[in-house]
C-alpha positions, 0 to 999 in steps of 0.5 A, a space after each residue: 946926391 941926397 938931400 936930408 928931410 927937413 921943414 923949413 921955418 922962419 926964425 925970430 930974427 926973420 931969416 928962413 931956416 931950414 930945421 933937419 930931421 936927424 935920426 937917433 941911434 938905435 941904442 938911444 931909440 930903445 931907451 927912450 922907448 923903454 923909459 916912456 913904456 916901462 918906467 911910465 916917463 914922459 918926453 919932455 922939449 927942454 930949450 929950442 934953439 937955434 945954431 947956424 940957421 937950424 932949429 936944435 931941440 934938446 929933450 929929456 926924461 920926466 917923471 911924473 908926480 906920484 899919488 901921494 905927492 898929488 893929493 898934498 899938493 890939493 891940500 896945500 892948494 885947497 887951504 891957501 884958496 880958503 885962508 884967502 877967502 878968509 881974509 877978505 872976510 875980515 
């Protein structure tokens, strides 16, 4: 009889639990390697839940921003902190 790995963890009512490790096709192995290192995407934990005493993780596949995406959003950032300090200038 095998017993599949695990962690046990207590949950938020308390209870111990036991979270499973469950190993990924090899199909969805390769695509999310290929994601990360090809396309420059990034893993991402979306909801941690639980379901009849196991800790379930659901992921996803997250783009970063681009450059010029990053440098507006410093801009808008920049001129909303100097608008403040003008305001309490007066």
């Amino acid at each position: 009889m095998s017993q599949t790995p695990g962690i046990v963890v207590t949950g938020a009512s308390g209870r111990m639990g036991q979270m499973l490790i469950r190993t990924i096709s090899e199909s969805e192995v390769c695509h999310l390697v290929g994601a990360v290192e090809r396309k420059g995407y990034t893993i991402v934990p979306l909801e941690l839940y639980w379901q009849r005493g196991k800790a379930k993780l659901r992921i996803g596949l997250a783009k970063g921003k681009k450059q010029h995406d990053k440098r507006e959003t410093e801009k808008e950032r920049d001129w909303s902190r100097d608008k403040a300090r003008l305001l309490r200038r007066g």
